[in-house]
C-alpha positions in Angstrom: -12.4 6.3 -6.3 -12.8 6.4 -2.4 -9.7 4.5 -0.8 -9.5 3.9 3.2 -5.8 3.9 3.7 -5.7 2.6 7.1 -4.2 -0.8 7.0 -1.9 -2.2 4.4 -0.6 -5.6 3.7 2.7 -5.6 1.3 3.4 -8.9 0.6 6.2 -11.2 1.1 6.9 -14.6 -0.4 9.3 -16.2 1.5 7.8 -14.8 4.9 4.4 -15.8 3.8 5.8 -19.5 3.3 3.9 -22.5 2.8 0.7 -21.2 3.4 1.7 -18.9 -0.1 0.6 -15.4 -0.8 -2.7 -15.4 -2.1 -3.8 -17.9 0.6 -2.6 -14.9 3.2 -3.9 -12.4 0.9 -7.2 -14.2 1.6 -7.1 -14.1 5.4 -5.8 -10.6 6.1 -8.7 -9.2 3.8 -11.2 -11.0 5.7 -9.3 -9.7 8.9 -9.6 -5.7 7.6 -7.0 -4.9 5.2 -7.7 -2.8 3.0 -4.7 -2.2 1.0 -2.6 -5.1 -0.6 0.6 -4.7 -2.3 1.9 -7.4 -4.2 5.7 -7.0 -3.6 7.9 -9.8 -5.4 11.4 -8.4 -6.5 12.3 -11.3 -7.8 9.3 -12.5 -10.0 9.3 -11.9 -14.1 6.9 -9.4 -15.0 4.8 -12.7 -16.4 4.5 -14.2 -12.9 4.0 -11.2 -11.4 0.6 -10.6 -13.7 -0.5 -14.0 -12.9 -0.4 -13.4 -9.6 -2.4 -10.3 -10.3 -4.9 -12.2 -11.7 -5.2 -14.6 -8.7 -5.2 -11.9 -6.2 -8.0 -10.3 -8.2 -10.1 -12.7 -7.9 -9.3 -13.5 -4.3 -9.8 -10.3 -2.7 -13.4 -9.6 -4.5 -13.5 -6.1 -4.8 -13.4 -6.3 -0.9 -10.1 -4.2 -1.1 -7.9 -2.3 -3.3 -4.9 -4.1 -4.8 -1.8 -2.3 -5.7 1.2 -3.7 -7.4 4.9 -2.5 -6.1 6.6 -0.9 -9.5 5.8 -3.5 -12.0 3.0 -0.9 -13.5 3.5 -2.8 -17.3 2.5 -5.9 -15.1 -0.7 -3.9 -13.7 -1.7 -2.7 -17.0 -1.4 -6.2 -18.5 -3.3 -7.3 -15.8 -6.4 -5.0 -15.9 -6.0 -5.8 -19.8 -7.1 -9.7 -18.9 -9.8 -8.2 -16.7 -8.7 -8.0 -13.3 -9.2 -5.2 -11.0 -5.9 -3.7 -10.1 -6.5 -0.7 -8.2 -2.8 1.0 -8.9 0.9 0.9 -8.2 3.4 2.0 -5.3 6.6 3.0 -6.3 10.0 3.7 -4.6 12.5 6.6 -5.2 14.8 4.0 -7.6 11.9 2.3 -9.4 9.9 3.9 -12.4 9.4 7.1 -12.5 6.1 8.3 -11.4 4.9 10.4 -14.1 5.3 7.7 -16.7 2.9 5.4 -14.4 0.6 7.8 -13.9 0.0 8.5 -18.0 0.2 4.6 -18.2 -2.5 3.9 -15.7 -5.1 6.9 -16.0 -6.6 9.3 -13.3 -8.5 6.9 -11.6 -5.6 4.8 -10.4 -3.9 5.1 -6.9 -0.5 6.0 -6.9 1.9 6.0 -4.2 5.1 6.7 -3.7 7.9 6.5 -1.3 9.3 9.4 0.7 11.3 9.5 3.7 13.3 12.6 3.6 12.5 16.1 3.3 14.0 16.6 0.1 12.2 13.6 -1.8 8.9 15.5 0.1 10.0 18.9 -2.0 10.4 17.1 -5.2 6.6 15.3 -4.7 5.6 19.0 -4.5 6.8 19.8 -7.8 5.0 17.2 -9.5 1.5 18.6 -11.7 -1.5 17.9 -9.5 -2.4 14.2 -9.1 0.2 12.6 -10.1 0.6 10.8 -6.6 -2.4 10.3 -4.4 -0.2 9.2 -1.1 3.0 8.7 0.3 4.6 5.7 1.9 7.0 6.7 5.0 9.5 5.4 6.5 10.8 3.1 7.6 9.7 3.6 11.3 11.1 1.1 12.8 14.1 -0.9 11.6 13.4 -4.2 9.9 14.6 -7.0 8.2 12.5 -6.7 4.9 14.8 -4.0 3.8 18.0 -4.6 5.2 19.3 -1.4 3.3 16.4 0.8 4.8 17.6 4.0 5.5 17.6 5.4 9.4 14.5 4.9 11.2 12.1 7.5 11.9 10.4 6.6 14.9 7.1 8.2 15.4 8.3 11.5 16.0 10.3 11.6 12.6 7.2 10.4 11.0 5.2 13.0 12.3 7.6 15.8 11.3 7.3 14.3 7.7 3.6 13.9 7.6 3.0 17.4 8.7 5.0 18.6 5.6 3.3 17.7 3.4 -0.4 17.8 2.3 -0.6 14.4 0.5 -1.7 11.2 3.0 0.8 9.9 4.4 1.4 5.9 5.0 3.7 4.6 7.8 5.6 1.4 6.9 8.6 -0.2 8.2 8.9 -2.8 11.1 5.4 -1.3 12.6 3.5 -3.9 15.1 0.7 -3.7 16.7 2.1 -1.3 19.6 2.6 1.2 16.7 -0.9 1.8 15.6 -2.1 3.9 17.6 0.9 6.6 18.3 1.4 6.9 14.3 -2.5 7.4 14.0 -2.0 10.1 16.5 1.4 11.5 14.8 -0.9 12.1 11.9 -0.9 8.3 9.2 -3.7 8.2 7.2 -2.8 4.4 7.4 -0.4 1.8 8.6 1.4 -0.7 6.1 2.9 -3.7 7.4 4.6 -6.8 6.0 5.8 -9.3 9.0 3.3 -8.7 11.3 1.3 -10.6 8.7 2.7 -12.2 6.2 4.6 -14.2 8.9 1.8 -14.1 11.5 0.1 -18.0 12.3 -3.2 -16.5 11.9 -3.5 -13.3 9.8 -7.1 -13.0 9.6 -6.8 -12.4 13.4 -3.9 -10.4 13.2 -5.8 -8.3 10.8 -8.8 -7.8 12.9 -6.4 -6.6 15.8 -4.2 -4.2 13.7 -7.8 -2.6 12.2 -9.2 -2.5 15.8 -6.3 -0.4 17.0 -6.6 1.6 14.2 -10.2 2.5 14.2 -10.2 3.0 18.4 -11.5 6.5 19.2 -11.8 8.2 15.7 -14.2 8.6 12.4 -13.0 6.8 9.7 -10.6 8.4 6.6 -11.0 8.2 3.3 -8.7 9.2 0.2 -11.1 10.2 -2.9 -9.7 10.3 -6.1 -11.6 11.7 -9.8 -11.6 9.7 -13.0 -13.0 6.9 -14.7 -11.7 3.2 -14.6 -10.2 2.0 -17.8 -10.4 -1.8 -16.7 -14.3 -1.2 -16.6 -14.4 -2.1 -12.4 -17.0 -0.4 -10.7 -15.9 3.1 -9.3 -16.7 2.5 -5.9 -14.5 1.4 -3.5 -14.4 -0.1 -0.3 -14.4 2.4 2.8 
């Protein structure tokens, strides 16, 4: 698998409102993202596959789609045919290992990590089990009201350069913030308000990936393995 990191959408339902998730889904691919998360806390695991499916078929193999810790939901998903890229998981969702052996080699795995300690323990994991970390949160924001202290970019960049794995910057990051956390050393940018609530996320998109991509080559995550759901193994780049 090749995966281009630079610009992820994590999903909201209630800021993505009555234009509904897949229908933002939609636009923000067709903007540049090239990452989605579906994050719903509050969705059975039966919803959350549906919406899976849906998303699957939305995106088009035009870019990865991840599920936030509901890997059961993944697997059941990729079980009815869709192509579900992987999983992100937090520090208090399931453990990382376990999705890992549930998903196969050829999945993308992420995980969160915003201290150094978390940092040391993602080093004593065997080889592969996590293919990229999610940092922050950078800026504070409202998504996680129980975020822990933001970085900024400069605690971000002390992170990043501990650790070989790519490293994601997420939390309360606009457009301003592109740029400086490219620089501090992202492999990508994930964001959730900038559009999920934006009036026009396909243009939104297209400004967050021109920021990204101004003044450097491309960068790609590649990852060994087959694919158990029978998708193609390329990717997009």
């Amino acid at each position: 698998m090749t995966a281009d990191l630079s610009l992820h959408l994590v999903t909201d339902p209630v800021l993505c409102g009555e234009r509904g998730v897949v229908e933002t889904v939609r636009l923000a691919v067709a903007g540049g993202v090239r990452v989605v998360q579906l994050r719903d806390k509050t969705a059975t695991d039966a919803e959350v596959v549906e919406q899976l499916v849906e998303l699957a078929a939305v995106i088009d193999g035009r870019a990865l789609l991840l599920v936030d810790d509901r890997v059961d939901a993944a697997v059941a998903a990729r079980e009815r045919g869709a192509r579900v890229d992987g999983v992100h998981v937090g520090q208090n969702d399931a453990d990382v290992r376990w999705a890992r052996a549930r998903l196969g080699s050829d999945a993308l795995i992420g995980l969160t990590a915003n201290r150094p300690d978390q940092l040391a323990a993602v080093s004593a994991l065997p080889a592969g089990t996590v293919d990229y970390l999610g940092v922050g949160v950078v800026r504070p924001t409202r998504t996680k009201p129980d975020h822990p202290p933001a970085l900024g970019v400069d605690g971000f960049r002390a992170l990043a350069a501990a650790t070989p794995l790519p490293c994601v910057a997420i939390g309360g990051i606009g457009p301003d913030d592109v740029e400086a956390l490219r620089d501090a050393g992202a492999a990508g940018v994930a964001v959730v308000s900038a559009l999920c609530a934006a009036d026009d996320p396909e243009a939104e998109a297209a400004d967050l990936a021109r920021r990204w991509r101004a003044g450097i080559a491309p960068r790609v995550l590649s990852i060994a393995g087959s694919d158990p759901s029978g998708a193609p193994a390329s990717r997009p780049t």
